[in-house]
C-alpha positions as CSV (number, residue, x, y, z in Angstrom):
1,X,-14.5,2.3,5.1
2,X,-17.0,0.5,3.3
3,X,-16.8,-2.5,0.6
4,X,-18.1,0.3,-2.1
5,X,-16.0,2.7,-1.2
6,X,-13.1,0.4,-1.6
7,X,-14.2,-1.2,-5.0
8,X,-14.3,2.2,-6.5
9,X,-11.0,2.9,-5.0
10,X,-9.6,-0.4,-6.6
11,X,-11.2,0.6,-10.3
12,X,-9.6,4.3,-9.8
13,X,-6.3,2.6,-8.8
14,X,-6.1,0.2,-11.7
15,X,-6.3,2.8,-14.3
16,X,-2.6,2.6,-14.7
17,X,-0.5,-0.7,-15.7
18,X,1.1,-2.3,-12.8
19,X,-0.8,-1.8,-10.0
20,X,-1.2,-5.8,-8.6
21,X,-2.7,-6.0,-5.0
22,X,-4.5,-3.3,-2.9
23,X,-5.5,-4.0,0.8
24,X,-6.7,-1.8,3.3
25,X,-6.2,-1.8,7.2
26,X,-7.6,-0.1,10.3
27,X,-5.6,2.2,12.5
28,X,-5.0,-0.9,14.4
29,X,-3.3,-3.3,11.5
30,X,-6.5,-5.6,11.2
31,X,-7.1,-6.7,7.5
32,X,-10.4,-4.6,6.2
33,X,-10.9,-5.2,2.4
34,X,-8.1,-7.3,-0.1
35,X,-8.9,-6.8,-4.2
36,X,-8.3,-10.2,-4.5
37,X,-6.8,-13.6,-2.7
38,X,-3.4,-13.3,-2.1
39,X,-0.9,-14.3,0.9
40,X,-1.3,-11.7,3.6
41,X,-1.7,-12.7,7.5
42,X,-2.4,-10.8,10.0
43,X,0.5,-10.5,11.7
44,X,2.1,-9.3,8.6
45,X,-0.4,-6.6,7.7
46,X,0.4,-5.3,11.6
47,X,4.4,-5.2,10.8
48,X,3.9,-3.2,7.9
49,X,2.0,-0.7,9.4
50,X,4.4,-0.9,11.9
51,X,6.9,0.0,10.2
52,X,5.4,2.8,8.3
53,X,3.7,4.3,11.8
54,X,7.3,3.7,13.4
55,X,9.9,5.3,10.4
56,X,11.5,1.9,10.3
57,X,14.0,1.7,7.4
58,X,12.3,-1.0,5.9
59,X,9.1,-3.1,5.6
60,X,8.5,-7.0,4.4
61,X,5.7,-8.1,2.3
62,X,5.2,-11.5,0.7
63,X,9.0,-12.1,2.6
64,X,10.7,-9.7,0.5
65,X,12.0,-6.7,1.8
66,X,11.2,-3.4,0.2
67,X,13.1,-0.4,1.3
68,X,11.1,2.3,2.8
69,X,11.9,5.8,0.7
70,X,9.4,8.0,1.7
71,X,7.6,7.8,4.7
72,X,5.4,10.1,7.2
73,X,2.0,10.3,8.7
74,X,0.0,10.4,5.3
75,X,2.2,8.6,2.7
76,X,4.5,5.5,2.6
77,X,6.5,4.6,-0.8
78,X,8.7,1.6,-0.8
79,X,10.9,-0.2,-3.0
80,X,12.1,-4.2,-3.4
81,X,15.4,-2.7,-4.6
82,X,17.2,-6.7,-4.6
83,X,14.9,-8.7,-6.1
84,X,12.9,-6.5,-8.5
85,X,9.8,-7.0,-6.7
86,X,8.1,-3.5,-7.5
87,X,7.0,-1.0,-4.9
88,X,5.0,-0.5,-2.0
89,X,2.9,2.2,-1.9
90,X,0.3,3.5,0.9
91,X,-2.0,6.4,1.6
92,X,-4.4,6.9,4.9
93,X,-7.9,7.5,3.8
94,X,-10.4,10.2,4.9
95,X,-11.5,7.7,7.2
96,X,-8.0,6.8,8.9
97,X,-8.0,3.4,7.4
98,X,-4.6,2.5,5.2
99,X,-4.7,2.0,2.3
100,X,-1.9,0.3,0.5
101,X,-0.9,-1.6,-2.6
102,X,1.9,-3.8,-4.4
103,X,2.7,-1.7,-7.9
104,X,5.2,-3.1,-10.6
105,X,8.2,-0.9,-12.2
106,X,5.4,0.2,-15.2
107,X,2.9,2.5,-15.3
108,X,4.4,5.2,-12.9
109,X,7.5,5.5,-11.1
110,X,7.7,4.9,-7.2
111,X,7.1,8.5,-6.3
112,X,4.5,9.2,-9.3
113,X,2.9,5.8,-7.4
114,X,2.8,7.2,-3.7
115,X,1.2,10.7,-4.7
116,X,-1.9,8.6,-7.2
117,X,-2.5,6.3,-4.1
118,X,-2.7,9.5,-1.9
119,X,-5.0,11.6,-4.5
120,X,-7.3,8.5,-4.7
121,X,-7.5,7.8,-1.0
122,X,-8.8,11.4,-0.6
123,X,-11.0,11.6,-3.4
């Protein structure tokens, strides 16, 4: 993927309240493009796609846990269910990068999120 393909990907997913961060990764975890500086290493970007490539039950980002409710080969919708954290939502892109992004409980629900990261991904 390339920086202006993600930047127009960023303004279509912003067009609802309560989408916070986007990142996306290569097929192989690595860390392509963040909208903006926040707290994500490496090795935490890999265990999240991990977990979304492997049907683990659950996923951690920023240390909270998020609950994985839907998950297969194209989509990935998870929720911070404890600590009212928001959602985790995630797409792969016609390239076969990941995208994915932190939303809040606004905007859309969790499910509402995961098919609007999926629609924009393969616009």
């Amino acid at each position: 993927m390339e920086l202006q393909r993600f930047n127009y990907l960023v303004d279509e997913l912003r067009e609802y309240d309560g989408m916070e961060e986007i990142f996306v990764l290569s097929p192989e975890g690595e860390i392509l493009f963040k909208s903006e500086e926040f707290q994500l290493s490496d090795e935490e970007a890999k265990a999240i796609l991990k977990a979304w490539k492997e049907n683990e039950p659950a996923l951690l980002f920023q240390s909270y846990r998020y609950a994985i409710l839907k998950n297969d080969e194209i989509q990935l919708a998870a929720k911070n269910i404890v600590g009212a954290k928001g959602n985790i939502v995630g797409s792969i892109t016609k390239d076969g990068d990941y995208i994915i992004a932190h939303t809040q409980d606004k905007g859309l629900i969790l499910l509402e999120w995961s098919i609007f990261i999926n629609k924009v991904a393969w616009s």
